[in-house]
N, C-alpha and C positions, 0 to 999 in steps of 0.2 A: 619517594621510592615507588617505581614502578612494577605495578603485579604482572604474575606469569599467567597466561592463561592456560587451564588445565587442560585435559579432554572432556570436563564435563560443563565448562563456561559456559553459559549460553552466548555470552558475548562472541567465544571463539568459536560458536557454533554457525552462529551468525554472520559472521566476517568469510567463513567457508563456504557457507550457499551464497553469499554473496560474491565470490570469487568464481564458482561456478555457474552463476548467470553470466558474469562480463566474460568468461571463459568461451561458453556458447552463446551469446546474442554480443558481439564487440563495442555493435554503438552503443549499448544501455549507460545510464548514469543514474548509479543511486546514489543519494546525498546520504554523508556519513549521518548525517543529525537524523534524516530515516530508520538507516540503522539501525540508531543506536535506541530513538524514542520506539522502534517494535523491538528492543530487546526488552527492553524494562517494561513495555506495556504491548502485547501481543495485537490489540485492538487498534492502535496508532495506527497499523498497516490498512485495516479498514478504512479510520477517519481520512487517512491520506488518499487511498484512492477515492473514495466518494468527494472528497474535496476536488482530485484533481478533474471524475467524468465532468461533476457540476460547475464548472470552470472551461471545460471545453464546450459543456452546451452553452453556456453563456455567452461564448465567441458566435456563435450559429452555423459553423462551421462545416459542425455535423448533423446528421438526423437523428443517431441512437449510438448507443455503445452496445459491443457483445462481451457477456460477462462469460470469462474462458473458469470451467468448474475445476478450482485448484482448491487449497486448503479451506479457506474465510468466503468464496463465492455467494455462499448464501445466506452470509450477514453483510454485503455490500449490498446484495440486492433488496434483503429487508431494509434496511436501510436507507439506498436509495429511492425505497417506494415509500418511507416517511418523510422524505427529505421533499419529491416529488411532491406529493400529496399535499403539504404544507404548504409549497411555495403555491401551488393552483391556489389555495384555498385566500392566498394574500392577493390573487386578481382580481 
């Protein structure tokens, strides 16, 4: 049996701001398992982007990332400056 989502889902909360990114930005792709791992765990959205800056620096691609001040901003960047910090400290 399949559930309804309510208006108070967070699931169906979720799928909505998700409809309204690809609404206004058309190329974005967010992977449902994203989704669905920041529904059940608000902090996923962080691990995932500090995953993804530190994987673009790893290509050497870039020089730096700009962290744009939305909701989690500055726990990616605390974050990233343990993440940082740790990998100097393994040179």
């Amino acid at each position: 049996m399949q559930s309804v989502m309510g208006p108070g889902d967070p699931h169906r909360r979720t799928w909505i701001h998700v409809g309204r990114l690809a609404a206004t930005i058309p190329d974005i792709q967010i992977p449902a398992e994203l989704v669905e791992a920041v529904t059940a765990h608000p902090a996923a959205g962080v691990d995932a982007a500090c995953a993804q800056i530190l994987a673009l620096r790893d290509t050497g691609a870039f020089a730096g990332v700009h962290l744009v001040p939305v909701s989690r901003f500055r726990q990616v960047a605390a974050r990233l400056e343990q993440d940082l910090k740790r990998d100097s400290n393994r040179t």
